[in-house]
C-alpha positions as CSV (number, residue, x, y, z in Angstrom):
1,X,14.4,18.0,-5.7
2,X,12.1,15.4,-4.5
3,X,10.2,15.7,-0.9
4,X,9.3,13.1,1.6
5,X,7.2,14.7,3.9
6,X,7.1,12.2,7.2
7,X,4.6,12.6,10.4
8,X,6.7,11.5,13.5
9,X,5.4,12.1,16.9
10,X,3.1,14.9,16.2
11,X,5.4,17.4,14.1
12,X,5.8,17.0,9.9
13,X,8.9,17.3,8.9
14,X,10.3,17.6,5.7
15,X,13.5,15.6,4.2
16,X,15.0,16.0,1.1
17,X,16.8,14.0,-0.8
18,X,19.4,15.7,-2.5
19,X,21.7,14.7,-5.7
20,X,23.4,11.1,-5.1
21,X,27.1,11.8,-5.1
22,X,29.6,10.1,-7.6
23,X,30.7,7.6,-4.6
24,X,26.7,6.9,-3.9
25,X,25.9,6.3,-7.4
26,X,28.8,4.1,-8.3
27,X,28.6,1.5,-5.0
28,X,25.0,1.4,-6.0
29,X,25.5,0.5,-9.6
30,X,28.5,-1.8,-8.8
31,X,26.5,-3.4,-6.5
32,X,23.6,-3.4,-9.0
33,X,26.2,-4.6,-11.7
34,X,27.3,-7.9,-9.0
35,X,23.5,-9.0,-8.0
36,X,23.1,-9.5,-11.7
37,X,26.3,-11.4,-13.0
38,X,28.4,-13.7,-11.8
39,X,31.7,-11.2,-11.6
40,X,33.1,-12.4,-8.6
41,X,32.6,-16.4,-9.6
42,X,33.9,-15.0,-12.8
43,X,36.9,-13.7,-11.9
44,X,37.7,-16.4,-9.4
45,X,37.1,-19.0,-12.3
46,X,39.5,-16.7,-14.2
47,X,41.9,-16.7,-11.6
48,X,41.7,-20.4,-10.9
49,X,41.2,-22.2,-13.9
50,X,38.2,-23.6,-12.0
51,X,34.8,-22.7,-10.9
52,X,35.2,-21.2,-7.3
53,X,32.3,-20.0,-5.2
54,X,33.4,-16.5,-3.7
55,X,29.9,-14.3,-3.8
56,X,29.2,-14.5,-0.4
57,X,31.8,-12.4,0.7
58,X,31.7,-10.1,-2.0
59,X,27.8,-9.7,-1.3
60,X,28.7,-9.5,2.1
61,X,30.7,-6.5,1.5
62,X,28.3,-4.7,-0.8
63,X,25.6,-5.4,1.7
64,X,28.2,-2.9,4.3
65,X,28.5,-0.7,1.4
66,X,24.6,-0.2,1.6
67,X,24.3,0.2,5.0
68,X,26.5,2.9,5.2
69,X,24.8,4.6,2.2
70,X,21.5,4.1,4.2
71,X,22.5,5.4,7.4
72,X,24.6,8.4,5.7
73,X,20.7,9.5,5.0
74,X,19.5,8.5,8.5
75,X,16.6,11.1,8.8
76,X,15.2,10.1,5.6
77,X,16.2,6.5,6.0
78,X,14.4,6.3,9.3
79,X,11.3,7.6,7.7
80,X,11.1,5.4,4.5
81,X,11.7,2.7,7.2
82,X,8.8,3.9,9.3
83,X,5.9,3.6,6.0
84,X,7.4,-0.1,5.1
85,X,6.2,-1.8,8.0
86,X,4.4,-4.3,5.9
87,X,8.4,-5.1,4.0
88,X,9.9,-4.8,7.8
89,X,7.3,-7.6,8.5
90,X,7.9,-9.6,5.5
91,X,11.8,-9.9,5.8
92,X,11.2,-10.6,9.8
93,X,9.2,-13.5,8.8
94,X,11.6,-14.5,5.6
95,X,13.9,-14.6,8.4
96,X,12.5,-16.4,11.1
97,X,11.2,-19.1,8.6
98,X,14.8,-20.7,9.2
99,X,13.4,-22.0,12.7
100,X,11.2,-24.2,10.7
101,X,12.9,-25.1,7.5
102,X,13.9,-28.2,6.1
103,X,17.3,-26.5,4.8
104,X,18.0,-23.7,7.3
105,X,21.2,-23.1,6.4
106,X,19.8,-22.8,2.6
107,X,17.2,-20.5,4.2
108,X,18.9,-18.3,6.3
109,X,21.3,-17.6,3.2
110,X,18.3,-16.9,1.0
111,X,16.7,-14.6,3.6
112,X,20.4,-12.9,3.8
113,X,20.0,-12.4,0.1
114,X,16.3,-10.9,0.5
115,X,17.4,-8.7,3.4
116,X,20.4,-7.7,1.0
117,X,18.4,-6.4,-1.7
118,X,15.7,-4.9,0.0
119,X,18.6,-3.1,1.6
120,X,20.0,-1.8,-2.0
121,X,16.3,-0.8,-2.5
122,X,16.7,1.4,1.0
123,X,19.9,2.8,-0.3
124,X,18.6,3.5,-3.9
125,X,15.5,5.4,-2.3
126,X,17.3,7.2,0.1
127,X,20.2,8.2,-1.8
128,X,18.3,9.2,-4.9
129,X,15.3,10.5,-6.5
130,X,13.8,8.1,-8.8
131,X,15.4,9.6,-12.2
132,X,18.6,9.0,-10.9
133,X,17.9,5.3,-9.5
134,X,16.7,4.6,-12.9
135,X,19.5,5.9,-14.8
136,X,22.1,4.2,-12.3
137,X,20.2,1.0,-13.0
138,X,20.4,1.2,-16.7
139,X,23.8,2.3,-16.8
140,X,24.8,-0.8,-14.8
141,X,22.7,-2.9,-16.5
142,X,23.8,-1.8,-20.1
143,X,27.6,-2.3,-18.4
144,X,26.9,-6.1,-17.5
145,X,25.4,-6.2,-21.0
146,X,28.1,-5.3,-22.8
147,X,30.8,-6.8,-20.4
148,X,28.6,-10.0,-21.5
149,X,28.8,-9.4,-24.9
150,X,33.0,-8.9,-24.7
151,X,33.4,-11.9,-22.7
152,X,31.2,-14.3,-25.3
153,X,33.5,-12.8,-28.2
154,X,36.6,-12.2,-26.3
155,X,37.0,-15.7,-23.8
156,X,34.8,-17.6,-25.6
157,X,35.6,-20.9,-23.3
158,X,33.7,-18.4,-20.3
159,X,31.5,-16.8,-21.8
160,X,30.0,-19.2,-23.9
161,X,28.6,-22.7,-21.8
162,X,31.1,-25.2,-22.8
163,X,29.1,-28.3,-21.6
164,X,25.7,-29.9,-20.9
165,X,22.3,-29.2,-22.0
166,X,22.9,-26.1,-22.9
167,X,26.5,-26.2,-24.9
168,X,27.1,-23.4,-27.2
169,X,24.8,-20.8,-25.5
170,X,26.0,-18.2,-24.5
171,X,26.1,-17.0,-21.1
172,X,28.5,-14.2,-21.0
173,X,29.1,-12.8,-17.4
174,X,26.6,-15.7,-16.2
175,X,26.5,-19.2,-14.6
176,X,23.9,-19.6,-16.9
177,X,22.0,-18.7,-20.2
178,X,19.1,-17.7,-18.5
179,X,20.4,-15.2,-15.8
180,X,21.3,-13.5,-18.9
C-alpha cells in the first residue's frame, strides 16, 4: 500500500492508493499500447486498403478514458495535482503558445497531445502504485512488441515499409522504423 500524505488547508491527510482494478489497468495499458503504435491508422489502412488518418478521435477517446480514471481517485487526484504546479504551469504555457505560433492549428494539436499524456501520467499515478504502473507498461509494451513482430511476418506488405528510403525495414505496428 503506498501513502500520499497531502497538507491542505491546515489539516494532513492521508490517501491511499489502493490496487488498480482490472478495468483501470487495462484502459491504461490500451491506452499505453495506442500512444506507442499506430493501431488505429493500422487498422484503418487495413480496413481501407489506404493509409487513413483516424488517431485523433481514437486519442480523443482514451484521453475521456483517463479523465474518468483520474477523477474516480479525486481526493488523491486533487492532491498529486496540488505538488505539480510547476507541470500545471508548463502545459498552461504549452497551451497558450498557440496565440503566438506560426502553425496554431499544428500547436494546439501538439499541446492536446502533451496535455493527453501528462493526463495518462495523472491516471497512472493515481490509479496505481509504481510496481503496478511499471508492470502495466511493460506488459503493453511487450504486447505492441510482439503484435509488431506478427504483423512484419504475418502482413508483410504492412508491416514491413514497402517504399522509399527506408524499403524493406520493418516497421511492424508503426508508420515508421523508428517509432519502433
Amino acid at each position: 500500500m503506498n501513502v500520499l500524505h497531502s497538507a491542505y488547508r491546515g489539516s494532513t491527510i492521508s490517501l491511499v492508493r489502493q490496487r488498480p482494478t482490472v478495468a483501470e489497468s487495462v484502459l491504461i495499458g490500451l491506452t499505453i499500447a495506442t500512444f506507442t503504435t499506430t493501431i488505429p491508422d493500422l487498422i484503418m489502412r487495413t480496413l481501407t486498403g489506404g493509409y487513413t488518418k483516424v488517431g485523433w478521435p481514437v486519442l480523443g477517446i482514451l484521453y475521456v478514458m483517463m479523465a474518468y480514471i483520474i477523477l474516480g481517485h479525486g481526493q488523491l487526484a486533487l492532491a498529486q495535482l496540488r505538488r505539480a504546479g510547476v507541470l500545471v504551469a508548463l502545459l498552461l504555457w504549452a497551451f497558450a503558445s498557440v496565440a503566438w505560433s506560426l502553425s496554431p492549428r499544428a500547436t494546439a494539436f501538439q499541446s492536446i497531445a502533451l496535455i493527453g499524456s501528462t493526463g495518462l501520467g495523472f491516471a497512472m499515478a493515481s490509479a496505481m502504485q509504481p510496481v503496478h504502473a511499471i508492470r502495466v507498461t511493460a506488459i503493453a509494451i511487450t504486447i505492441a512488441t510482439i503484435g509488431s513482430l506478427i504483423v512484419i511476418f504475418a502482413a508483410p506488405d504492412i508491416g514491413i515499409d514497402p517504399s522509399g528510403e527506408w524499403a524493406g525495414s520493418w516497421r511492424g505496428l508503426y508508420d515508421q522504423k523508428n517509432e519502433m
